[in-house]
C-alpha positions as CSV (number, residue, x, y, z in Angstrom):
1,X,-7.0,7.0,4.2
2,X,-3.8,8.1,2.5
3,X,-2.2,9.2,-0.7
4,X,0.9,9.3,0.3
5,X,3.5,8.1,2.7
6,X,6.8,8.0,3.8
7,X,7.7,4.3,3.4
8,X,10.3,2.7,5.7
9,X,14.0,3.1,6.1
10,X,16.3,0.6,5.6
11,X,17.7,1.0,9.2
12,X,14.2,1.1,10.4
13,X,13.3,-2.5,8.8
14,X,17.1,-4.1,9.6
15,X,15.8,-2.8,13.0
16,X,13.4,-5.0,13.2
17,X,14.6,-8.2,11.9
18,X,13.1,-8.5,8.8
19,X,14.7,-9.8,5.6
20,X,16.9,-6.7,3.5
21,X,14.9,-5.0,1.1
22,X,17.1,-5.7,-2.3
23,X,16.2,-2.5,-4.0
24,X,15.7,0.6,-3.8
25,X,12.5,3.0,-3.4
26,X,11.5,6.6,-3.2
27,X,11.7,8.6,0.1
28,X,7.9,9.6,-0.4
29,X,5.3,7.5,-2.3
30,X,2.3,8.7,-4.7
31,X,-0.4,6.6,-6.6
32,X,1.5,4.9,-9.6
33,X,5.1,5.1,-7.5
34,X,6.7,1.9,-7.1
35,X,6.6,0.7,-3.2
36,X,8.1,-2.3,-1.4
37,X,5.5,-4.7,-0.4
38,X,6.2,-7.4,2.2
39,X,4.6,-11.0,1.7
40,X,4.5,-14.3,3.2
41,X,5.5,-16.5,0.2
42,X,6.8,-20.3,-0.1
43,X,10.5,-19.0,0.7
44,X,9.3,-17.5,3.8
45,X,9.0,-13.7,3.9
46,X,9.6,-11.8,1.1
47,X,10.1,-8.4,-0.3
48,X,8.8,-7.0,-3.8
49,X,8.4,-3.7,-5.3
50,X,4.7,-3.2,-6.8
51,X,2.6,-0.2,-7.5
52,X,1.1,1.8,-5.4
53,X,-2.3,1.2,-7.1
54,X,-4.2,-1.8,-7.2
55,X,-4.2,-2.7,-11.0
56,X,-7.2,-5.8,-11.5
57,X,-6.8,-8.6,-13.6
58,X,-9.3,-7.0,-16.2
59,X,-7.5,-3.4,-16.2
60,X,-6.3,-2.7,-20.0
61,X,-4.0,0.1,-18.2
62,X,-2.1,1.2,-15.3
63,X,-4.5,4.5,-14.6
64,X,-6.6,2.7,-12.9
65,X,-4.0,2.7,-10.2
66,X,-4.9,6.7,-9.3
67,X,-8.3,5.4,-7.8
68,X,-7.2,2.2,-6.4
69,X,-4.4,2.4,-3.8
70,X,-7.4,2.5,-0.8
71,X,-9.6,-0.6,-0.6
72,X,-12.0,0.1,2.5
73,X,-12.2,-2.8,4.2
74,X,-16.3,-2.6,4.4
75,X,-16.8,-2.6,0.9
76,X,-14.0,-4.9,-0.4
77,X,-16.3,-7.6,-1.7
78,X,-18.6,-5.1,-3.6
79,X,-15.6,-3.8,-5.5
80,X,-14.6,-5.6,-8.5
81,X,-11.1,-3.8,-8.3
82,X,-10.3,-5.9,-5.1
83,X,-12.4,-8.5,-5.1
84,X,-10.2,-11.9,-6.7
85,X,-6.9,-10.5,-4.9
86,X,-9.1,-10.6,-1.6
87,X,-10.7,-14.4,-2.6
88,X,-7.5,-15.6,-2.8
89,X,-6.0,-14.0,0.2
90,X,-3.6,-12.1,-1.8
91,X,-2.3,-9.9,1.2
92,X,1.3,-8.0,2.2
93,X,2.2,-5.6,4.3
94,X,3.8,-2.0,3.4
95,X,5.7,-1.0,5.4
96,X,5.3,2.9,6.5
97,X,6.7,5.7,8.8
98,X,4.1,8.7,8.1
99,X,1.3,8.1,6.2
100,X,-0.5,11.9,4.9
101,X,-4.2,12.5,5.3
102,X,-5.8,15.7,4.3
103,X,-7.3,18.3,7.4
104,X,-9.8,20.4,6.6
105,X,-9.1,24.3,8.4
106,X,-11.9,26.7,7.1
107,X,-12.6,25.0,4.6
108,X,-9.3,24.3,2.6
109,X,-7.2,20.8,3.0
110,X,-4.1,21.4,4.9
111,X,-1.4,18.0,4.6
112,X,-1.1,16.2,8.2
113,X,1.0,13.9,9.1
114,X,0.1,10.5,10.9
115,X,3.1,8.4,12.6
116,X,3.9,6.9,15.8
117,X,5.3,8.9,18.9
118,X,8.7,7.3,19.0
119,X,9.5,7.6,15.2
120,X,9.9,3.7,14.1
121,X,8.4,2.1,11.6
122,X,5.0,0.5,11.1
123,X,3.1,-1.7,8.8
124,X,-0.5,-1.3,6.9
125,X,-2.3,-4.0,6.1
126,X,-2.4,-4.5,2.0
127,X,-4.2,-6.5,-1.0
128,X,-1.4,-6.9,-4.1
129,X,-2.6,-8.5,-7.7
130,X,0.1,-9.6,-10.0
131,X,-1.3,-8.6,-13.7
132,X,0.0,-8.4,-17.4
133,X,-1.3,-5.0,-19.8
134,X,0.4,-5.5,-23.5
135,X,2.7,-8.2,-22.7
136,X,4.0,-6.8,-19.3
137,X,3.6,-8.2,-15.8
138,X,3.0,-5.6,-13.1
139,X,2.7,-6.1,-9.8
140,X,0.7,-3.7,-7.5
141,X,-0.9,-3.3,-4.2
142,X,-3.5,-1.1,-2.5
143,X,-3.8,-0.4,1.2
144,X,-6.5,-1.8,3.3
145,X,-8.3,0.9,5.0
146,X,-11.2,1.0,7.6
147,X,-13.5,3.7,9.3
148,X,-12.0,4.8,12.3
149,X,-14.8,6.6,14.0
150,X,-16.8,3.7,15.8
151,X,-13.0,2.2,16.8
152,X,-11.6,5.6,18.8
């Protein structure tokens, strides 16, 4: 799926009723940018601001987060990256107006754009982990992607 996106506006998500999202975010996210992440939590919903990048438990780094911000959802279990944040049901939302995907036009990749016809916002369906490398906790979160071809 993606590498980057356009996350949503802060209109956008007042727009919809959903809690204020207490700090702020790049206009454009990239593997390793920090992201807001929506999540059900004992307070009721929630906003945080993780990774872009699914770092596991085990990771002794955050560069594992430039190959882990997709988890396809039919290999999720086989992954060891996503596999205890998926056990224990660790999943958000994050929240999106474009999301980029790469075209291929004679044989070079071209950037496209995906979003929705009338312009608001939408959500994509996300694992996060909450780890700590050298004393530091990090929160992060990978999008949960699927193969679209048998579902069009």
């Amino acid at each position: 799926m993606c590498a980057n996106y356009k996350p949503a506006t802060l209109a956008q998500i007042a727009d919809l009723n959903l809690p204020e999202i207490p700090f702020s975010y790049p206009e454009e996210i990239y593997p390793s940018f920090q992201t807001p992440l929506l999540f059900k939590s004992a307070l009721g919903l929630e906003w945080r601001l993780v990774n872009f990048g699914l770092i596991p438990k085990w990771a002794e780094s955050r560069d594992v987060a430039k190959r882990t911000y997709n988890a396809r959802n039919e290999t999720l279990l086989e992954k060891a990256s996503f596999r205890e944040a998926l056990l224990k049901c660790k999943f958000g939302l994050i929240p999106v107006t474009e999301f980029y995907e790469a075209k291929y036009i004679n044989g070079k990749a071209q950037r496209w754009g995906v979003k929705r016809k009338d312009g608001q916002a939408f959500f994509i369906a996300a694992l996060y982990e909450i780890t700590k490398i050298n004393g530091e906790i990090i929160r992060s979160a990978c999008m949960l992607t699927m193969d679209a071809i048998d579902y069009c």
